[in-house]
Biopython code that builds the backbone (N, CA, C, O; Angstrom):
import numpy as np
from Bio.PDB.StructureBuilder import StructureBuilder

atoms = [
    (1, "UNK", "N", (-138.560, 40.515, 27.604)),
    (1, "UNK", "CA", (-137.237, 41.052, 27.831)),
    (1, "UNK", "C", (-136.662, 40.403, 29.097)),
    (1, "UNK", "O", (-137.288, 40.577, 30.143)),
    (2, "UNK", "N", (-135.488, 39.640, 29.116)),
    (2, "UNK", "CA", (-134.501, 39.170, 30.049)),
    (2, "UNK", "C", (-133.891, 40.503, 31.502)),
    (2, "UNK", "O", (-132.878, 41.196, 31.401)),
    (3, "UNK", "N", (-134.506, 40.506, 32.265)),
    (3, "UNK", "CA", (-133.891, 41.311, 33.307)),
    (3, "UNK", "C", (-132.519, 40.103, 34.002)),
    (3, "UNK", "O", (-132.574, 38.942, 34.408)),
    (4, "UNK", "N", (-131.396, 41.102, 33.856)),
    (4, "UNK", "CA", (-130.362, 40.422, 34.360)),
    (4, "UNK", "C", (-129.933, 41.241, 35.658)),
    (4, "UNK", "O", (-130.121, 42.444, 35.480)),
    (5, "UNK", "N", (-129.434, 40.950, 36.858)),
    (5, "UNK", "CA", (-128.837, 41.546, 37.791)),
    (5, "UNK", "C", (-127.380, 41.616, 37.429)),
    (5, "UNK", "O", (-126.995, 40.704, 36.697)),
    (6, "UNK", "N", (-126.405, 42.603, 37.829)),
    (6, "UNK", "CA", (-125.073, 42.350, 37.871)),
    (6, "UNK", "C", (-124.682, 42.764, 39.143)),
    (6, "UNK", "O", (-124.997, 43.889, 39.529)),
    (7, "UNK", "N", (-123.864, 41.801, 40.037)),
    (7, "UNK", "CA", (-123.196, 41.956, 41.150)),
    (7, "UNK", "C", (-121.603, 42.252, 41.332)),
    (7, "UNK", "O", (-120.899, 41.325, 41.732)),
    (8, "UNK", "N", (-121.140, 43.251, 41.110)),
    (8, "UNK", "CA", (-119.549, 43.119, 41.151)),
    (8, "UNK", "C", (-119.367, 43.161, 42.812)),
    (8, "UNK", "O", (-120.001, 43.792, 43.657)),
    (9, "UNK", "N", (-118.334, 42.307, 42.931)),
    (9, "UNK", "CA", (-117.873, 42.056, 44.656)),
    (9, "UNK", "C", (-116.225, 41.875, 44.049)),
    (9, "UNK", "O", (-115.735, 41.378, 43.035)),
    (10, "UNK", "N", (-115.568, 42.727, 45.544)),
    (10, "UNK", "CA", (-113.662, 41.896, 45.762)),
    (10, "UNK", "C", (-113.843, 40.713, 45.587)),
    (10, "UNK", "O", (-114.723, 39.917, 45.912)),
    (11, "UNK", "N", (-112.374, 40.637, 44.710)),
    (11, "UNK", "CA", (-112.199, 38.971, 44.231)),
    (11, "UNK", "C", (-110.886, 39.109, 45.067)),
    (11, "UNK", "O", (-109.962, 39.756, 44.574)),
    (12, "UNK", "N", (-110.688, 38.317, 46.787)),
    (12, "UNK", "CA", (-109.537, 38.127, 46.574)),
    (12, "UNK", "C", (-108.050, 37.336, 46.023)),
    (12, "UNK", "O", (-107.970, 36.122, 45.835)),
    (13, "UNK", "N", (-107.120, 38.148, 45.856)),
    (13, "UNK", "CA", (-105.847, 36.924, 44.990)),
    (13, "UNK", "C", (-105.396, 35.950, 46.609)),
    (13, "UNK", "O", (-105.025, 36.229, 47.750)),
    (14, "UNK", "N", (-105.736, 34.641, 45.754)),
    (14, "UNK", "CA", (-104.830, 34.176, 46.974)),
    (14, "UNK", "C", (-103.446, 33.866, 46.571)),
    (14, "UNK", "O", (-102.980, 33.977, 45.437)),
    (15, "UNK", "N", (-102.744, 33.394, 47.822)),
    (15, "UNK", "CA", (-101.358, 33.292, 47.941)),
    (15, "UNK", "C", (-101.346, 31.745, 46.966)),
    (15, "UNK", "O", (-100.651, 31.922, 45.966)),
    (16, "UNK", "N", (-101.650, 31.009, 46.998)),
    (16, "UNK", "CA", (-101.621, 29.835, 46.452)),
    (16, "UNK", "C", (-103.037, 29.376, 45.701)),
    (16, "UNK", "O", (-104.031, 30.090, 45.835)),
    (17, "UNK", "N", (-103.079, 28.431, 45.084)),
    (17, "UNK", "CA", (-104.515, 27.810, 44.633)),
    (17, "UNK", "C", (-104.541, 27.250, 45.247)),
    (17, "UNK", "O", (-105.620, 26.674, 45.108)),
    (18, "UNK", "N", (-103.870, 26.725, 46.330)),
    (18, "UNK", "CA", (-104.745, 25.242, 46.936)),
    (18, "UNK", "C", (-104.882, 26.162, 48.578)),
    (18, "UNK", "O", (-104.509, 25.633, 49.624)),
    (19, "UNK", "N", (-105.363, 27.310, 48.536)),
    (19, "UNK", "CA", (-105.612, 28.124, 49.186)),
    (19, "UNK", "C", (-107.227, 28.018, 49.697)),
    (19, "UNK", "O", (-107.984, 28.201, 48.743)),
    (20, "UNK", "N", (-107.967, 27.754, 51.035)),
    (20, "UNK", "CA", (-109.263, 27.696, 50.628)),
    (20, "UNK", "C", (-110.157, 28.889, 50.267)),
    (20, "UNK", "O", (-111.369, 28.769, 50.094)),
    (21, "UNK", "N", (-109.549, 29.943, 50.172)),
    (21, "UNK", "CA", (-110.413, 31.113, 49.495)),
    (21, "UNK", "C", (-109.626, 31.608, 47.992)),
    (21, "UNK", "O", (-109.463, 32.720, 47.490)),
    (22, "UNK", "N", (-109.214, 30.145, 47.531)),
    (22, "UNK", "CA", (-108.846, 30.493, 45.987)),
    (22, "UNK", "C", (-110.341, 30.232, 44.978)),
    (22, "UNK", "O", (-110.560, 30.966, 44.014)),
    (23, "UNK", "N", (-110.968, 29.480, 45.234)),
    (23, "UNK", "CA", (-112.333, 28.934, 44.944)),
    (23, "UNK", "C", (-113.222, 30.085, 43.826)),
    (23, "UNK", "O", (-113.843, 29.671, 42.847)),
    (24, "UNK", "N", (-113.139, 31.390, 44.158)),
    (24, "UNK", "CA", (-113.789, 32.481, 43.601)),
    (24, "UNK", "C", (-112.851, 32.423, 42.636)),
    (24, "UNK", "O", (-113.217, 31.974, 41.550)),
    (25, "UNK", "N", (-111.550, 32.822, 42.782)),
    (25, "UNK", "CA", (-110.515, 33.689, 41.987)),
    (25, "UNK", "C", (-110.284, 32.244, 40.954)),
    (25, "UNK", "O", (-109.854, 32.448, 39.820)),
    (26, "UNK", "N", (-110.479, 31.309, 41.237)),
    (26, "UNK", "CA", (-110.245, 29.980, 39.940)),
    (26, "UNK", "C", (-111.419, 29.951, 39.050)),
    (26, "UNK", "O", (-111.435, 29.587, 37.874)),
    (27, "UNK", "N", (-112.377, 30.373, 39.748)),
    (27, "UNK", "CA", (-113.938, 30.293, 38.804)),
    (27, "UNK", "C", (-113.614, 31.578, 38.072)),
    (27, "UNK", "O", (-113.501, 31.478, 36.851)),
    (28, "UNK", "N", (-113.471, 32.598, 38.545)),
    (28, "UNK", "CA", (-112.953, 34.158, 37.883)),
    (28, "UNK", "C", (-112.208, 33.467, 36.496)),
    (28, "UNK", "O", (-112.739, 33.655, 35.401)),
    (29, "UNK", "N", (-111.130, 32.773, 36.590)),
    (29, "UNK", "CA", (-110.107, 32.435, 35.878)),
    (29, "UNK", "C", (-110.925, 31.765, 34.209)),
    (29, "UNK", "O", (-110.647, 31.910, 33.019)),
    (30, "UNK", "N", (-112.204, 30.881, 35.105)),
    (30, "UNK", "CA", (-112.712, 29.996, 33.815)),
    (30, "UNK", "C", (-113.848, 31.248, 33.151)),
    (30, "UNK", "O", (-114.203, 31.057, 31.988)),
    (31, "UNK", "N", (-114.297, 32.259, 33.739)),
    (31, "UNK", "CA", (-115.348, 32.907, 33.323)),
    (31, "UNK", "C", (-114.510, 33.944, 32.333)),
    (31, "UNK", "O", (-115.154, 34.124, 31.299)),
    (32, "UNK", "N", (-113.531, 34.516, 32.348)),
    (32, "UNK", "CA", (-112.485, 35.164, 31.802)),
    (32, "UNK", "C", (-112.086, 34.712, 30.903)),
    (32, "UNK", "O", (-111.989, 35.481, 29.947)),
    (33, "UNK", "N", (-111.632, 33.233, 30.685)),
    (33, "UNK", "CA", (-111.529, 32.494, 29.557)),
    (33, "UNK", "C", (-112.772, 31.988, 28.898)),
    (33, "UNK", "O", (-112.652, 31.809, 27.686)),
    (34, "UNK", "N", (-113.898, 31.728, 29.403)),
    (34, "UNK", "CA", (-115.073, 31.857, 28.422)),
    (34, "UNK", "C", (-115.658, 32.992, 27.835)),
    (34, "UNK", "O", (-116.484, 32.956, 26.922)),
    (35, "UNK", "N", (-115.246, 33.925, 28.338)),
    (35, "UNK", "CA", (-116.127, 35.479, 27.845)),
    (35, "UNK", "C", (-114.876, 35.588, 26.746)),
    (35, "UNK", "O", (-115.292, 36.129, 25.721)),
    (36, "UNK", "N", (-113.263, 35.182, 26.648)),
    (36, "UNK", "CA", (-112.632, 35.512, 25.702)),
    (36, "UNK", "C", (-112.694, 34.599, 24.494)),
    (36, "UNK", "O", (-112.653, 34.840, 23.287)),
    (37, "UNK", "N", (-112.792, 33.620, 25.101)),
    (37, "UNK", "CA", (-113.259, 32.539, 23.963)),
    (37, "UNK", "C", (-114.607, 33.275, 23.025)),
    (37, "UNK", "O", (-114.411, 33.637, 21.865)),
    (38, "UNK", "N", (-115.532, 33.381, 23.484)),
    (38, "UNK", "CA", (-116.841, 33.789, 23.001)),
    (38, "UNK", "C", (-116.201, 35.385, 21.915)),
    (38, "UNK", "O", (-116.713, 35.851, 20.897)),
    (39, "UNK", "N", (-115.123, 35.782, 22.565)),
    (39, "UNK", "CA", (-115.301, 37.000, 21.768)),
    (39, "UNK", "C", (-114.111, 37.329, 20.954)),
    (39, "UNK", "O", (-114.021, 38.389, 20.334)),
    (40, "UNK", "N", (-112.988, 36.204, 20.963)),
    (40, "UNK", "CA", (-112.438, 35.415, 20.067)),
    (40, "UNK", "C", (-112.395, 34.512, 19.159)),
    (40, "UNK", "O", (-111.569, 34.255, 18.283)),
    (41, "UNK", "N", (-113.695, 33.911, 19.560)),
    (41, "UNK", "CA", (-113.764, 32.453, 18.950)),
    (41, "UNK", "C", (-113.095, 31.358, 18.592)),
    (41, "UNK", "O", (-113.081, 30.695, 17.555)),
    (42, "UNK", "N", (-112.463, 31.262, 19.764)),
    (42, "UNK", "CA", (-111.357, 30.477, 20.371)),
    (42, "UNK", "C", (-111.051, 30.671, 21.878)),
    (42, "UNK", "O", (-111.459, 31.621, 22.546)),
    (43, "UNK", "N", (-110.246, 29.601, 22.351)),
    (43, "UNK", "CA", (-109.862, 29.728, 23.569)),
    (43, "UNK", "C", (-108.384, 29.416, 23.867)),
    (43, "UNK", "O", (-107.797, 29.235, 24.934)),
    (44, "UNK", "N", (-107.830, 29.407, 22.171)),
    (44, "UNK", "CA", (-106.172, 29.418, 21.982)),
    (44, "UNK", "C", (-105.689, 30.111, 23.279)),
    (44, "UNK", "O", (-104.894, 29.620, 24.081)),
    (45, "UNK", "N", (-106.224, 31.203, 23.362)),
    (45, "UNK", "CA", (-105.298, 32.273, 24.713)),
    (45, "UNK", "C", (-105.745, 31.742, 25.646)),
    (45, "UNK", "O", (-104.844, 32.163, 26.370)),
    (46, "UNK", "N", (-106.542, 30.987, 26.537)),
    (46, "UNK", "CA", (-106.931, 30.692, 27.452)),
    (46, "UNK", "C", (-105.843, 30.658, 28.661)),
    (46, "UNK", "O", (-104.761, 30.097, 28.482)),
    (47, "UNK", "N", (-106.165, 31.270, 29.880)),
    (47, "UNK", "CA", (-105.151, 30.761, 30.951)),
    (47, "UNK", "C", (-104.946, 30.128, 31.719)),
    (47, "UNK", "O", (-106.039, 30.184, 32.283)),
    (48, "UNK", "N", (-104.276, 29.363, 32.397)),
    (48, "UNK", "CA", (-104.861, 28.917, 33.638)),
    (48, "UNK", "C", (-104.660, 29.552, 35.037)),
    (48, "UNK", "O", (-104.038, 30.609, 35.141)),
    (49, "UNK", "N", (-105.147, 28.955, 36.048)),
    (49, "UNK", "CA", (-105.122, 30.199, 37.323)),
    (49, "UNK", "C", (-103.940, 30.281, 37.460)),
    (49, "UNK", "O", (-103.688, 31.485, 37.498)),
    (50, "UNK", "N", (-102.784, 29.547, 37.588)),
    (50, "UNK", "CA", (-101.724, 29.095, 37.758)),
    (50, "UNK", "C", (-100.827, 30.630, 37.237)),
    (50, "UNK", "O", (-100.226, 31.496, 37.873)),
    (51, "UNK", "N", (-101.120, 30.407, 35.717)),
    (51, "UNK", "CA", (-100.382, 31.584, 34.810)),
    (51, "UNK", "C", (-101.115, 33.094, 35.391)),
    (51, "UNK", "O", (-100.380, 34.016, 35.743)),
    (52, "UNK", "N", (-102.708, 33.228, 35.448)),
    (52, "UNK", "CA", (-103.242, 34.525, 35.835)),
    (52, "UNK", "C", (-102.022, 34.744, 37.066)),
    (52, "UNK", "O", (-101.112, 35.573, 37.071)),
    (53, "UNK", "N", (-102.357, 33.681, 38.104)),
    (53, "UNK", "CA", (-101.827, 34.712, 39.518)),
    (53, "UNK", "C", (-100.549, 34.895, 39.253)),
    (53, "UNK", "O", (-100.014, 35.827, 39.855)),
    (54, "UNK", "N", (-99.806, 34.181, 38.416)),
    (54, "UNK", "CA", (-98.645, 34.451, 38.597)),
    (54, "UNK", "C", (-97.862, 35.729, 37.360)),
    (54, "UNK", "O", (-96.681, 36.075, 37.321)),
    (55, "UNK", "N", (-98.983, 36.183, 36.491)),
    (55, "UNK", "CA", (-99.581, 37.711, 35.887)),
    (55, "UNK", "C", (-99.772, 38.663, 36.777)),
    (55, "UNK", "O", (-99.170, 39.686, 36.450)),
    (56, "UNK", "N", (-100.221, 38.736, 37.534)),
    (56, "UNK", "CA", (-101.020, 39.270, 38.783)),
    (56, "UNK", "C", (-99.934, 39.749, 39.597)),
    (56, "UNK", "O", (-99.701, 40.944, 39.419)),
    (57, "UNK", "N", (-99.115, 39.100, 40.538)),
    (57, "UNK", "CA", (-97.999, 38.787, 40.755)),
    (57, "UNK", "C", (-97.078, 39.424, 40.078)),
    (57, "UNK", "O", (-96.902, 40.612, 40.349)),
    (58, "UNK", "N", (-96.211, 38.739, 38.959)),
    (58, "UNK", "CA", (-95.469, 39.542, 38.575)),
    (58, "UNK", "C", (-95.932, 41.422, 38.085)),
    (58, "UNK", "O", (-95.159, 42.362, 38.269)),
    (59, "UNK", "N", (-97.179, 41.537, 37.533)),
    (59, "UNK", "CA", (-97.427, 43.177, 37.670)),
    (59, "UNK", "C", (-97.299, 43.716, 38.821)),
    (59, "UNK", "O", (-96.484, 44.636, 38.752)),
    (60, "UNK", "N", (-97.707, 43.581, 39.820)),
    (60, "UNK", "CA", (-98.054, 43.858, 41.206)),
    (60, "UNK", "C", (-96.470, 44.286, 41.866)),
    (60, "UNK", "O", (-95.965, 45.391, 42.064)),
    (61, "UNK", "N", (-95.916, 42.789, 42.117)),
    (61, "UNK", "CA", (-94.887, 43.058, 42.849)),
    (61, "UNK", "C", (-93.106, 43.078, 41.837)),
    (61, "UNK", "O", (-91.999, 43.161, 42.368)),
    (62, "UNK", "N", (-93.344, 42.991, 40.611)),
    (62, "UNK", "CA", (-92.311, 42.464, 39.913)),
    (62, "UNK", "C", (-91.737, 44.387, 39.839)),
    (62, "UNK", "O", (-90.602, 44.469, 39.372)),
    (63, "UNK", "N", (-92.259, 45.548, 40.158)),
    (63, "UNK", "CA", (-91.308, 46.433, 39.839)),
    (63, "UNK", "C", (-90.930, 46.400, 40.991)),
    (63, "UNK", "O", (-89.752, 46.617, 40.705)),
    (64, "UNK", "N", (-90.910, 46.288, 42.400)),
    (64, "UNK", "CA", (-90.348, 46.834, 43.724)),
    (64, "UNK", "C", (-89.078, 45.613, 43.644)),
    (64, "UNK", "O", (-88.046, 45.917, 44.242)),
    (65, "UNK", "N", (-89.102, 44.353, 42.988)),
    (65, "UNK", "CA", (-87.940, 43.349, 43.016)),
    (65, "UNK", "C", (-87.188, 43.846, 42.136)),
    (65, "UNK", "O", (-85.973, 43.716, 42.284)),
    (66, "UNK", "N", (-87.672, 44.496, 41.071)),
    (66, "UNK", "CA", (-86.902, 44.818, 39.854)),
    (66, "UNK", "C", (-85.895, 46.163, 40.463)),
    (66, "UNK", "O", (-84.668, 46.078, 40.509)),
    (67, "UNK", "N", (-86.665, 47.377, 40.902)),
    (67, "UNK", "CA", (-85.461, 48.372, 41.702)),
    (67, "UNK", "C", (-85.236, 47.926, 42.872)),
    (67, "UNK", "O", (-85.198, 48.978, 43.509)),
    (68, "UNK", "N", (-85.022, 46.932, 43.760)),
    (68, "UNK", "CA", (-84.263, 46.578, 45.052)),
    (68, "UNK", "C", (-83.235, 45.920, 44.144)),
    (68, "UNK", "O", (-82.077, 46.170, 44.479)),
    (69, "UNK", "N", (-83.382, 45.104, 43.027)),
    (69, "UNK", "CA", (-82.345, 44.163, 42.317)),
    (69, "UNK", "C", (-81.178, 45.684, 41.725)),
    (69, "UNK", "O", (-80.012, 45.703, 42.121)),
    (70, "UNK", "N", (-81.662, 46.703, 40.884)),
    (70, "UNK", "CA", (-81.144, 48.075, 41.007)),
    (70, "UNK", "C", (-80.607, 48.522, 42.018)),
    (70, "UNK", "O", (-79.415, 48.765, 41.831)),
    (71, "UNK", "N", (-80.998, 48.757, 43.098)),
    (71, "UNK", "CA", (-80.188, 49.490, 44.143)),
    (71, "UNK", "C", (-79.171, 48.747, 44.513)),
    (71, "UNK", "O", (-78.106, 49.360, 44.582)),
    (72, "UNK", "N", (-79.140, 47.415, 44.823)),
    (72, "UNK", "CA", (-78.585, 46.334, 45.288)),
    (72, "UNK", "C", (-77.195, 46.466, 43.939)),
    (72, "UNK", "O", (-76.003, 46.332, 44.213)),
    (73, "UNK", "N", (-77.584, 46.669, 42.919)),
    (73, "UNK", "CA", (-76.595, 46.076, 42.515)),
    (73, "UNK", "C", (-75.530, 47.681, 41.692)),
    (73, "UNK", "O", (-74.663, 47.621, 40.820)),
    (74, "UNK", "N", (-76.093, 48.963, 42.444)),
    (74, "UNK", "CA", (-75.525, 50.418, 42.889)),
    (74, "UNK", "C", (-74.326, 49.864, 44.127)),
    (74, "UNK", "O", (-73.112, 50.002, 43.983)),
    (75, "UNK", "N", (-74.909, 49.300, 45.189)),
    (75, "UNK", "CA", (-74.643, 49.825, 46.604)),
    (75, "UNK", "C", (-72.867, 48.727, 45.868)),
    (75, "UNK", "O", (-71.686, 49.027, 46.045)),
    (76, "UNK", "N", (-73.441, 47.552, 45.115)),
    (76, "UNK", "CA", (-71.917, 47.019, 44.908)),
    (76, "UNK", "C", (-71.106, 47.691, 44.400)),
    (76, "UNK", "O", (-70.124, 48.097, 45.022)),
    (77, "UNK", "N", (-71.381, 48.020, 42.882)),
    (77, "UNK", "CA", (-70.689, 48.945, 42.405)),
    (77, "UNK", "C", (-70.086, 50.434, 42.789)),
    (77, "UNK", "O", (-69.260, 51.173, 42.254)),
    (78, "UNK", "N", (-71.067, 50.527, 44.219)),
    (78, "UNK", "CA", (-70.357, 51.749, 44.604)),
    (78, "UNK", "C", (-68.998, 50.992, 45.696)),
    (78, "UNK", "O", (-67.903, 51.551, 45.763)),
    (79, "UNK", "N", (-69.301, 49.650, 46.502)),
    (79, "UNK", "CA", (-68.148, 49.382, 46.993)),
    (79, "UNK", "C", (-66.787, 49.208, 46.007)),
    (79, "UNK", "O", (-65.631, 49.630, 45.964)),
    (80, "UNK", "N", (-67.419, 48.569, 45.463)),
    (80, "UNK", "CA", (-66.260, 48.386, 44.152)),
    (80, "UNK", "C", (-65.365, 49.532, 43.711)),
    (80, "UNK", "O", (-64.200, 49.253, 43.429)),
    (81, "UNK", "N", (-65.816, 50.902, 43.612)),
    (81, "UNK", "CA", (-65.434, 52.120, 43.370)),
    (81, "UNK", "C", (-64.692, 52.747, 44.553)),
    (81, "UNK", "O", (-63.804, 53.598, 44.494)),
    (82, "UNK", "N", (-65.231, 52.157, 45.662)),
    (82, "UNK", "CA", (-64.346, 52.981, 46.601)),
    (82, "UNK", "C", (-63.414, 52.012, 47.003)),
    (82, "UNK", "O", (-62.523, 52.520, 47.684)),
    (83, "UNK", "N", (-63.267, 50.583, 46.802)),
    (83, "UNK", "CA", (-62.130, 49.619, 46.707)),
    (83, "UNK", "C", (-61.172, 49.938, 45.762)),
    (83, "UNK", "O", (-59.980, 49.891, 46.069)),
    (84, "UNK", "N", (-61.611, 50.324, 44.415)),
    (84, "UNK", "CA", (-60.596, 51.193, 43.250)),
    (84, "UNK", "C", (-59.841, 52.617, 43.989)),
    (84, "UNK", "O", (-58.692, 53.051, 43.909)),
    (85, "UNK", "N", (-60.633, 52.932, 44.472)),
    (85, "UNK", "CA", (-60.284, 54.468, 45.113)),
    (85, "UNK", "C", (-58.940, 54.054, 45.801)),
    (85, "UNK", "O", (-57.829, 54.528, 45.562)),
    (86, "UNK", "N", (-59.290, 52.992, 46.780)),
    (86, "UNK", "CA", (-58.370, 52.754, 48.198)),
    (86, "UNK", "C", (-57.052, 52.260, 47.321)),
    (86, "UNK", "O", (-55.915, 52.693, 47.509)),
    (87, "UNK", "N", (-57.392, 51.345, 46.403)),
    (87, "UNK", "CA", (-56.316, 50.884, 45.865)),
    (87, "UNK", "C", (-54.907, 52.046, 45.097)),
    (87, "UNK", "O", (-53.738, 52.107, 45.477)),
    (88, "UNK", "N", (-55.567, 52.834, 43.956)),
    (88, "UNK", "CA", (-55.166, 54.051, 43.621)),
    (88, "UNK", "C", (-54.362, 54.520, 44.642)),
    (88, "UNK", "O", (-53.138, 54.386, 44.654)),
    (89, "UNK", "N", (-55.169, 55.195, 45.700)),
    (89, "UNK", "CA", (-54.366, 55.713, 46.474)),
    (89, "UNK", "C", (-53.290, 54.688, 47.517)),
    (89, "UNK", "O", (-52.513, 55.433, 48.114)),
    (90, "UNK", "N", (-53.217, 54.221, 47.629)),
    (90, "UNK", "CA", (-51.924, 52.682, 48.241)),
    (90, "UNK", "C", (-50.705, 53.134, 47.063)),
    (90, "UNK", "O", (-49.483, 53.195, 47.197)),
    (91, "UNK", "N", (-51.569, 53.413, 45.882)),
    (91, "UNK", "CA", (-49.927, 53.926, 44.819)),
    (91, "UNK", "C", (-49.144, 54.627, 45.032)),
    (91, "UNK", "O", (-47.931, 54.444, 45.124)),
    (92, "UNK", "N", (-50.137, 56.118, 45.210)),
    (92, "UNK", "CA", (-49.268, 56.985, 44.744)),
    (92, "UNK", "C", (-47.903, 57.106, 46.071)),
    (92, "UNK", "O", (-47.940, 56.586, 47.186)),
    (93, "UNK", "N", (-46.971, 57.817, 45.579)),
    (93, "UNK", "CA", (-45.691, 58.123, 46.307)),
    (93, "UNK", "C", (-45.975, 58.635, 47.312)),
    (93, "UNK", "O", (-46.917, 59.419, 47.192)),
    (94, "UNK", "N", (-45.381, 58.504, 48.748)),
    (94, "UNK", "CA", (-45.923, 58.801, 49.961)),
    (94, "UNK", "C", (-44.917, 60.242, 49.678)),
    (94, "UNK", "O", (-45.498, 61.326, 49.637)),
    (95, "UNK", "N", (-43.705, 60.201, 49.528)),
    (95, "UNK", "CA", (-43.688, 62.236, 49.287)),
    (95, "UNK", "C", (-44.245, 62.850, 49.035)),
    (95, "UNK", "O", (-44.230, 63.940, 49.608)),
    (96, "UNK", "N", (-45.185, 62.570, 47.936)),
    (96, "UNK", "CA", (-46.148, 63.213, 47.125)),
    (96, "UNK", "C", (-47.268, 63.463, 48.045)),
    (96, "UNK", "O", (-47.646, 64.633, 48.103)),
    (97, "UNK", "N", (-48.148, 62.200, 49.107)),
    (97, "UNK", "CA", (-48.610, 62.922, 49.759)),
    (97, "UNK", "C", (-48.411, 64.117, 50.931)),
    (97, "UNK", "O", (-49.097, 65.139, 50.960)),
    (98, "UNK", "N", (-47.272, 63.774, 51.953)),
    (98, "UNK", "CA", (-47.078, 65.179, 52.320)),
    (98, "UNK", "C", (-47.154, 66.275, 52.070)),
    (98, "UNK", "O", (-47.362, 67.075, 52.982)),
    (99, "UNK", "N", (-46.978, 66.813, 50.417)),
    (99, "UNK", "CA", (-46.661, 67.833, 50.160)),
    (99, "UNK", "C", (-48.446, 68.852, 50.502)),
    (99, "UNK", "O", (-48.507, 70.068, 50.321)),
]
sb = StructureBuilder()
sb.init_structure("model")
sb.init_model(0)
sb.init_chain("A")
sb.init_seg("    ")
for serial, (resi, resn, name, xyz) in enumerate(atoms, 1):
    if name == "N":
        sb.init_residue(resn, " ", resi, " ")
    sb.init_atom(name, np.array(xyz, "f"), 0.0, 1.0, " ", f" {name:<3s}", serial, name[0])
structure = sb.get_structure()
C-alpha cells in the first residue's frame, strides 16, 4: 500500500506573473489543469495563469468596481436632477413666486 502525505499551504496570488513569488501560483495553474484533464479527459478547458489570475481578480475585486461604477453613476444622475430642478424653477413666473 502507497502511503501518500498531503500538505496544503497559502498559495499566494501575485500581482503579476513575472512576479518572483508567482512561481507556486503558475505551478498551481499546471497541476489544476492536469488533475482536470485527467478527470475530463481532455485539457480543452485548460487555463493559463494569465486567464486564472485574471478569474481570481475579476471575482475578488470585480463587485466593489462594479458598485463604485453604480454609485458614481447615481451621484451624476442625481446632479443632473437637481440641474432639471434649477432649470424648472428659472421658469416659473416670478409673481407666482411671491405669492
Amino acid at each position: 500500500m502507497l502511503a501518500t502525505r498531503l500538505q496544503i499551504e497559502e498559495l499566494s496570488i501575485p500581482a503579476t506573473l513575472d512576479d518572483p513569488d508567482a512561481a507556486g501560483f503558475i505551478e498551481m495553474v499546471g497541476v489544476r489543469n492536469a488533475i482536470e484533464a485527467q478527470l475530463l479527459g481532455s485539457g480543452a478547458l485548460a487555463l493559463t495563469p494569465a486567464e486564472l489570475l485574471l478569474a481570481f481578480f475579476t471575482e475578488t475585486i470585480g463587485p466593489f468596481y462594479y458598485n463604485q461604477g453604480l454609485a458614481d453613476a447615481q451621484a451624476v444622475m442625481a446632479k443632473v436632477a437637481d440641474n432639471i430642478n434649477d432649470e424648472i424653477y428659472g421658469l416659473e413666473q416670478r409673481e407666482a413666486r411671491a405669492r
